[in-house]
C-alpha positions as CSV (number, residue, x, y, z in Angstrom):
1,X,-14.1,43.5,-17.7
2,X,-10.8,41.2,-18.6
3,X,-10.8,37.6,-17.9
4,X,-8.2,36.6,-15.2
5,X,-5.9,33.9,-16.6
6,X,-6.4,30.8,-15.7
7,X,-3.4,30.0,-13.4
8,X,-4.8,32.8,-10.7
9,X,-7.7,29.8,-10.3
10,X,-7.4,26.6,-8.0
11,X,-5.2,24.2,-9.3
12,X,-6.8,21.5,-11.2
13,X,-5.5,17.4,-11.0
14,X,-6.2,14.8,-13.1
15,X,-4.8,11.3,-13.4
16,X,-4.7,8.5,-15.2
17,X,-3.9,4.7,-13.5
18,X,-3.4,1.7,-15.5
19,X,-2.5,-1.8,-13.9
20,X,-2.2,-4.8,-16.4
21,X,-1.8,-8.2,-14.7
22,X,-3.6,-10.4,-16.7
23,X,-1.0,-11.2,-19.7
24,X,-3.0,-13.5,-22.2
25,X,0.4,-14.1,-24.1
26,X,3.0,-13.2,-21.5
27,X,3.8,-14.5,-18.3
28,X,0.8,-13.0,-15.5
29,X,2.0,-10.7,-12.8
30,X,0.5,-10.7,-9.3
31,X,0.4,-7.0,-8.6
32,X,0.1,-4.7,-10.8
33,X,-4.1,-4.4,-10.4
34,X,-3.5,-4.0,-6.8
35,X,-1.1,-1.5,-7.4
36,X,-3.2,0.2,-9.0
37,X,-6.7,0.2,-7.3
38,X,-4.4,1.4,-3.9
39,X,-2.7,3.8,-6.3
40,X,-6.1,5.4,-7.4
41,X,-7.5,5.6,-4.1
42,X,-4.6,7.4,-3.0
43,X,-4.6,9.8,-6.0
44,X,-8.9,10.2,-5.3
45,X,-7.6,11.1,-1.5
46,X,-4.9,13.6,-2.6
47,X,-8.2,15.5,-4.6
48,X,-7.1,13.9,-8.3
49,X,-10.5,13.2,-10.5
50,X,-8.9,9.2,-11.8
51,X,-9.8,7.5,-15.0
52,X,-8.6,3.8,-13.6
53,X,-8.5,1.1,-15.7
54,X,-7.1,-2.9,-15.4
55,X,-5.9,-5.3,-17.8
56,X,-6.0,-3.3,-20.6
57,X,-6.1,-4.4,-24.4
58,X,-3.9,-2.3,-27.0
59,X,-7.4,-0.2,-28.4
60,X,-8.2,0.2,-24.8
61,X,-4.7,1.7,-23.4
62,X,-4.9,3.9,-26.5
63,X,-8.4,5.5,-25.9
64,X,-7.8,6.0,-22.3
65,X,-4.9,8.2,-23.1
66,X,-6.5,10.1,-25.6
67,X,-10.2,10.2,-22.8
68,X,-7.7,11.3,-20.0
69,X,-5.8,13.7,-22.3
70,X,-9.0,15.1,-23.7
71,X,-10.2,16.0,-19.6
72,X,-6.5,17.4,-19.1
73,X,-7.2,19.8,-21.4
74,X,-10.6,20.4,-20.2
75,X,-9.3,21.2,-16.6
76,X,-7.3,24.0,-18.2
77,X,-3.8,25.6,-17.9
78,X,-3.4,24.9,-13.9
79,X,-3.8,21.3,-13.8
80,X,-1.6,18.6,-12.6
81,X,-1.5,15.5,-14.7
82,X,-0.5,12.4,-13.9
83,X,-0.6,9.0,-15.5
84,X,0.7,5.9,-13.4
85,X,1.3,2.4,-15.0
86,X,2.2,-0.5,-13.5
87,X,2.7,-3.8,-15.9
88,X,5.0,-5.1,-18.2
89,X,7.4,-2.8,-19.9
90,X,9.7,-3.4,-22.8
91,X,13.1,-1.3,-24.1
92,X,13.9,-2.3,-27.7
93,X,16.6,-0.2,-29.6
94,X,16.2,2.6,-27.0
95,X,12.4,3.1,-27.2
96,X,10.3,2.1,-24.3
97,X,6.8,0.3,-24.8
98,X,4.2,-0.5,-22.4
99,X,2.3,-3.7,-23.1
100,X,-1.2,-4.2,-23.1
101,X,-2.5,-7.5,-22.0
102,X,-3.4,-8.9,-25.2
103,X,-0.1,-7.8,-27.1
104,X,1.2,-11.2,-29.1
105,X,4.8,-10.6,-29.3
106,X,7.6,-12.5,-31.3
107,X,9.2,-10.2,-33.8
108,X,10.4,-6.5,-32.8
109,X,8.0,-5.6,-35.5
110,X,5.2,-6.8,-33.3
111,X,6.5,-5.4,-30.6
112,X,6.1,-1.9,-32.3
113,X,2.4,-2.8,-33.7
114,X,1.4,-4.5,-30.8
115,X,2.0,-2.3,-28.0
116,X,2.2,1.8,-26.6
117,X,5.4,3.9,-27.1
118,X,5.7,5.9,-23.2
119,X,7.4,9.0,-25.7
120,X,3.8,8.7,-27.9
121,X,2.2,9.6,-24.4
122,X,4.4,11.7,-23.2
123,X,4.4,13.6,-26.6
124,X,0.3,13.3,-26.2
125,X,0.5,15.3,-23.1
126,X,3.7,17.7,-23.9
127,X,0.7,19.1,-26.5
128,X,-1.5,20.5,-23.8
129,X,-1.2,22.9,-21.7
130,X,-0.6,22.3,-18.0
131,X,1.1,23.0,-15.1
132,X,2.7,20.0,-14.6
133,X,3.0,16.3,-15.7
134,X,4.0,13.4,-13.5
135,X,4.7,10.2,-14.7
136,X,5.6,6.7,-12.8
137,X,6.3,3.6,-14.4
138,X,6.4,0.4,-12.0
139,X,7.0,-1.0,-15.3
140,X,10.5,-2.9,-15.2
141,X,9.7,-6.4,-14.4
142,X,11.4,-8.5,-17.0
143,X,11.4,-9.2,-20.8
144,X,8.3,-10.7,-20.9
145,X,8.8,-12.3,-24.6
146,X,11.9,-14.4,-24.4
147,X,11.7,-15.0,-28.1
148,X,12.9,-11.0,-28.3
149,X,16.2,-11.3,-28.1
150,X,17.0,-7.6,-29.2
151,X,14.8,-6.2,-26.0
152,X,17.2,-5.1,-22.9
153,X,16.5,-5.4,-19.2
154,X,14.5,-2.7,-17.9
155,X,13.6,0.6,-19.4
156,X,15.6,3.0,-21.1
157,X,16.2,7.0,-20.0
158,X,13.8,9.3,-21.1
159,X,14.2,13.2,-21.0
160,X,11.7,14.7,-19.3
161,X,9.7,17.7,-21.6
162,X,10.0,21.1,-19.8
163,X,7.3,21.2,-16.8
164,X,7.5,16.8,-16.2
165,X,8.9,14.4,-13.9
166,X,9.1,11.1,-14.9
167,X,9.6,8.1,-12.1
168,X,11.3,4.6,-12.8
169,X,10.9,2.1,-10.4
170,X,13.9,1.0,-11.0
171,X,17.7,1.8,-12.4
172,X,17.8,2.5,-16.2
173,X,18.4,-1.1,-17.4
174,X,17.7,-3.0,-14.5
175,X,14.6,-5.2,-13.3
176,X,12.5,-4.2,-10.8
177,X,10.6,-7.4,-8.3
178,X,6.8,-7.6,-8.8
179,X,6.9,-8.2,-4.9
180,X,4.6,-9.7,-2.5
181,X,1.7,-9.3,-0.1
182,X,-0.1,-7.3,-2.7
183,X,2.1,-4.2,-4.0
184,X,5.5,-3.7,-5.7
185,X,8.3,-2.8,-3.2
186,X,7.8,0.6,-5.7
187,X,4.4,1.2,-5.3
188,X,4.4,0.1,-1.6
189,X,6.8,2.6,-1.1
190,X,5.5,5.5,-2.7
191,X,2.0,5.1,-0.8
192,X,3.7,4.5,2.1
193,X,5.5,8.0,2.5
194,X,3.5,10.2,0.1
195,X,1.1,11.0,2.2
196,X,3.2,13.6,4.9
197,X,2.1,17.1,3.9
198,X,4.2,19.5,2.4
199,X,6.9,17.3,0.9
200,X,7.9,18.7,-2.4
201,X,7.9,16.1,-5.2
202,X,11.3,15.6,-5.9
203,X,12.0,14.9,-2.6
204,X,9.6,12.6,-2.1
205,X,11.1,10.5,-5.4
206,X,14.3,10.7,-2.7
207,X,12.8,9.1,0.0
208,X,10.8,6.6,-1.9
209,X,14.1,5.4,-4.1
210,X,16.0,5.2,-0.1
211,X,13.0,3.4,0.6
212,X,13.0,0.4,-1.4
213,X,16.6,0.3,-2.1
214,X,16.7,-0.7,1.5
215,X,13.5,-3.0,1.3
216,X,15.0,-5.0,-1.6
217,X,18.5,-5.2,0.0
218,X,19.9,-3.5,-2.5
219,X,18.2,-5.4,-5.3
220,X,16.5,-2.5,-7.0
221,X,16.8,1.6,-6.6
222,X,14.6,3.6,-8.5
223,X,15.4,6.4,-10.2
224,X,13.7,9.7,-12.0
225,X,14.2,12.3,-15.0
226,X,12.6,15.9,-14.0
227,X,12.6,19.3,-15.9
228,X,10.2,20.9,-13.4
229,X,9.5,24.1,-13.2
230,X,8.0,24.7,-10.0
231,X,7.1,22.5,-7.2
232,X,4.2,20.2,-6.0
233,X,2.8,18.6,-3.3
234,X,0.4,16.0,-2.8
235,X,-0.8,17.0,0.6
236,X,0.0,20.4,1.9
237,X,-0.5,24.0,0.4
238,X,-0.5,23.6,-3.1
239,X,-0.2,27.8,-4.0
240,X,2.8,27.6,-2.4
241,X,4.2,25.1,-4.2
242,X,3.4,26.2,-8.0
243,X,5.3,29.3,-6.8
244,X,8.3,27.7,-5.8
245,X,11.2,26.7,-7.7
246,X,11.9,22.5,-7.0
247,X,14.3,22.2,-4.3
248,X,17.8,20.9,-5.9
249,X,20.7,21.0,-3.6
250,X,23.9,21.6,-5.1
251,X,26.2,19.7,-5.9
252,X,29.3,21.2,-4.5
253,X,27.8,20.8,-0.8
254,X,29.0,17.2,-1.0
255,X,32.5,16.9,0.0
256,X,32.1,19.5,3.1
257,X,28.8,16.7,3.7
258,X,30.5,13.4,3.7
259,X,33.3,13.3,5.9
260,X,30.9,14.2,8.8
261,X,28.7,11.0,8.1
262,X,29.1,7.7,8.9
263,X,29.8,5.6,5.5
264,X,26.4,4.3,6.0
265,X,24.8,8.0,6.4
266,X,26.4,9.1,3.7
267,X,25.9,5.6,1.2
268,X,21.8,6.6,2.0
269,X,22.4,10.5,1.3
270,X,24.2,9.6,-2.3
271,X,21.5,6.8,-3.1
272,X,19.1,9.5,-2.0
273,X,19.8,12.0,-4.3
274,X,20.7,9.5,-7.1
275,X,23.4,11.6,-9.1
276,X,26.5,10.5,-10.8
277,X,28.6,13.3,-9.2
278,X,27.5,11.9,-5.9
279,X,27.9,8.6,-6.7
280,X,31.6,9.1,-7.6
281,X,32.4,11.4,-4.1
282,X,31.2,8.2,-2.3
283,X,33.7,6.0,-4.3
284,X,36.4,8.4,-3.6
285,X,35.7,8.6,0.1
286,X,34.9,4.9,1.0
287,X,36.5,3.1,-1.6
288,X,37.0,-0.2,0.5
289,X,33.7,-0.3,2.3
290,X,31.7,-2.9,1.6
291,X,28.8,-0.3,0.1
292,X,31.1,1.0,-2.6
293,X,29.9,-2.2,-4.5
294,X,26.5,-1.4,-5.0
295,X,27.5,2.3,-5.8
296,X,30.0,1.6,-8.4
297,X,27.0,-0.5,-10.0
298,X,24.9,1.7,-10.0
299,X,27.6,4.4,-11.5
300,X,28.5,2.6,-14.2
301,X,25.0,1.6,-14.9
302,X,24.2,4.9,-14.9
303,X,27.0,6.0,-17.1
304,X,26.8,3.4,-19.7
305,X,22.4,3.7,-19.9
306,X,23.6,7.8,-20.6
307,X,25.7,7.3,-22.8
308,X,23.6,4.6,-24.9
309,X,21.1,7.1,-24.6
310,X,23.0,10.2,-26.0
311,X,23.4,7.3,-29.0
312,X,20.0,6.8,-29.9
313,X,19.3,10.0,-29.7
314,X,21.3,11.3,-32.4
315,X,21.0,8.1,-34.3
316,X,23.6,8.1,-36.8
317,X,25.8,5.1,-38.0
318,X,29.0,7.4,-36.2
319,X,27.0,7.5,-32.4
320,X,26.2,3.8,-32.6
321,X,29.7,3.0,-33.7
322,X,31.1,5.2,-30.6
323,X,29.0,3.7,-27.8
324,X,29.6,-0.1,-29.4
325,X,33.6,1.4,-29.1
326,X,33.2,2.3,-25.7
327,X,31.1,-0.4,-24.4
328,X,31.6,-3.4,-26.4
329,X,30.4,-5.8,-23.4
330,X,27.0,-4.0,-22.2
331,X,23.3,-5.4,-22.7
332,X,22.9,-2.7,-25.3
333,X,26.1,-3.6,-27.8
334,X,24.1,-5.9,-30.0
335,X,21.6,-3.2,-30.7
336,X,24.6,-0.4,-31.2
337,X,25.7,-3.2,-33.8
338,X,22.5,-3.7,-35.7
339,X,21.6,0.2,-35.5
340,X,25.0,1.6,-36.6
341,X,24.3,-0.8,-39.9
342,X,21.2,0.3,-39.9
343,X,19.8,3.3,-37.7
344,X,16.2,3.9,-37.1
């Protein structure tokens, strides 16, 4: 009698919540515990098993990746994976780095020896085999190490491995607000409206980016990478959604979409979706209106983070030189300098 495989069986989920607050050599944020303790509770409600863990050293956010990767791939091909942090995070010369509380930071160098590379735990759990893996980083506070003068604001863009979405509580570059009454706008939102059933992923990563763009006035929009495969929902019929495609409208439905909206409809539908196409139909429709500002911002934020990106990526002395030619006044033309001399 054969086996059956092991995606015919109930799907499996598994996450991982981390919250450091308590900097011993960095400035101490309010939230991220709380963020965290509501965040597992909603994950335990949603029928997640959660490693949680606070105010984590370096050796401790390193064994609780490889413990949480080690019961992902006990759960088996079907499960969901996820892995939320909340805390300081760090972008130096295109890498990201999550900092554990202890992390003694004055030197890039120490940077690098003193903290945890997000692409050494995404590559951790691109290794073993799942349905899908969900990421979220409320992570964008602020440098946190002043003496660091290479780091840039916020976090850089990350590509998504094959079967992965990857949320940023903020814009690539940009700082996201530790908030008050107890959660980040971020995390506040994202409890706030993940709980309605049947709402595929992606979507929801819509509504939560509307959501505190319009709770901050403007002040932060978050933003995602995602190579999914098929969908998922935290609430609602789960077999559905690993047979379904993620829903992705296209592109080309914008221009019939716009001129029917109100400039204020249709500034929430292109925030919403949080593409550069959309982005520039807004600016061509509603060039003068007052919310053009905040989209051309976030355009050319968008653009430039892309493009230093693409850089990095190929990291060659000819990429750095070409993004430093292109966008000689950005955050990230120092580092373009310093890498096309010497690339990593």
């Amino acid at each position: 009698m054969s086996r059956q495989p092991a995606l015919q069986g109930p799907e499996q989920r598994v996450a991982l919540v981390i919250g450091n607050s308590n900097y011993q050599n960095a400035p101490q944020l309010a939230n991220p515990d709380n963020d965290a303790q509501s965040m597992a509770q909603f994950l335990n409600s949603a029928g997640f098993e959660v490693i949680s863990a606070t105010d984590l050293t370096q050796n401790d956010m390193l064994r609780v990746v490889q413990d949480f990767s080690a019961k992902v791939a006990a759960h088996g091909p079907n499960t969901v994976a996820m892995v939320y942090y909340a805390g300081h995070g760090v972008q130096l010369a295109g890498e990201n780095y999550l900092v554990p509380v202890d992390a003694k930071v004055s030197s890039p160098t120490e940077l690098v020896n003193n903290s945890v590379r997000l692409v050494d735990v995404m590559s951790t759990l691109e290794t073993i085999p799942s349905r899908m893996r969900i990421v979220i980083l409320d992570a964008c506070r602020n440098n946190p190490f002043p003496s660091l003068t290479d780091a840039n604001r916020g976090l850089a863009i990350v590509d998504a491995p094959n079967g992965s979405i990857v949320g940023y509580s903020t814009a690539p570059g940009a700082e996201a607000l530790d908030g008050r009454g107890g959660h980040s706008p971020y995390t506040q939102a994202f409890l706030s409206v993940a709980r309605e059933p049947n709402v595929p992923i992606e979507q929801l990563f819509k509504r939560v980016r509307l959501e505190v763009n319009h709770t901050t006035d403007g002040a932060q929009t978050p933003w995602e990478s995602s190579s999914l495969t098929s969908d998922f929902y935290f609430f609602g019929d789960t077999a559905v959604a690993a047979d379904r495609p993620p829903v992705k409208a296209p592109v080309v439905e914008v221009a019939s979409n716009l001129p029917s909206r109100s400039a204020r409809q249709a500034y929430d539908y292109v925030l919403s979706e949080g593409n550069p196409e959309y982005y520039q139909e807004f600016v061509r429709m509603y060039p003068h209106d007052p919310l053009c500002d905040h989209i051309r911002w976030l355009l050319a934020n968008l653009l430039m983070a892309e493009a230093w990106h693409k850089a990095v990526l190929a990291n060659s002395p000819l990429a750095y030189k070409t993004f430093y030619d292109s966008y000689a006044s950005s955050p990230y033309a120092t580092p373009a300098l310093k890498l096309q001399i010497e690339p990593k």
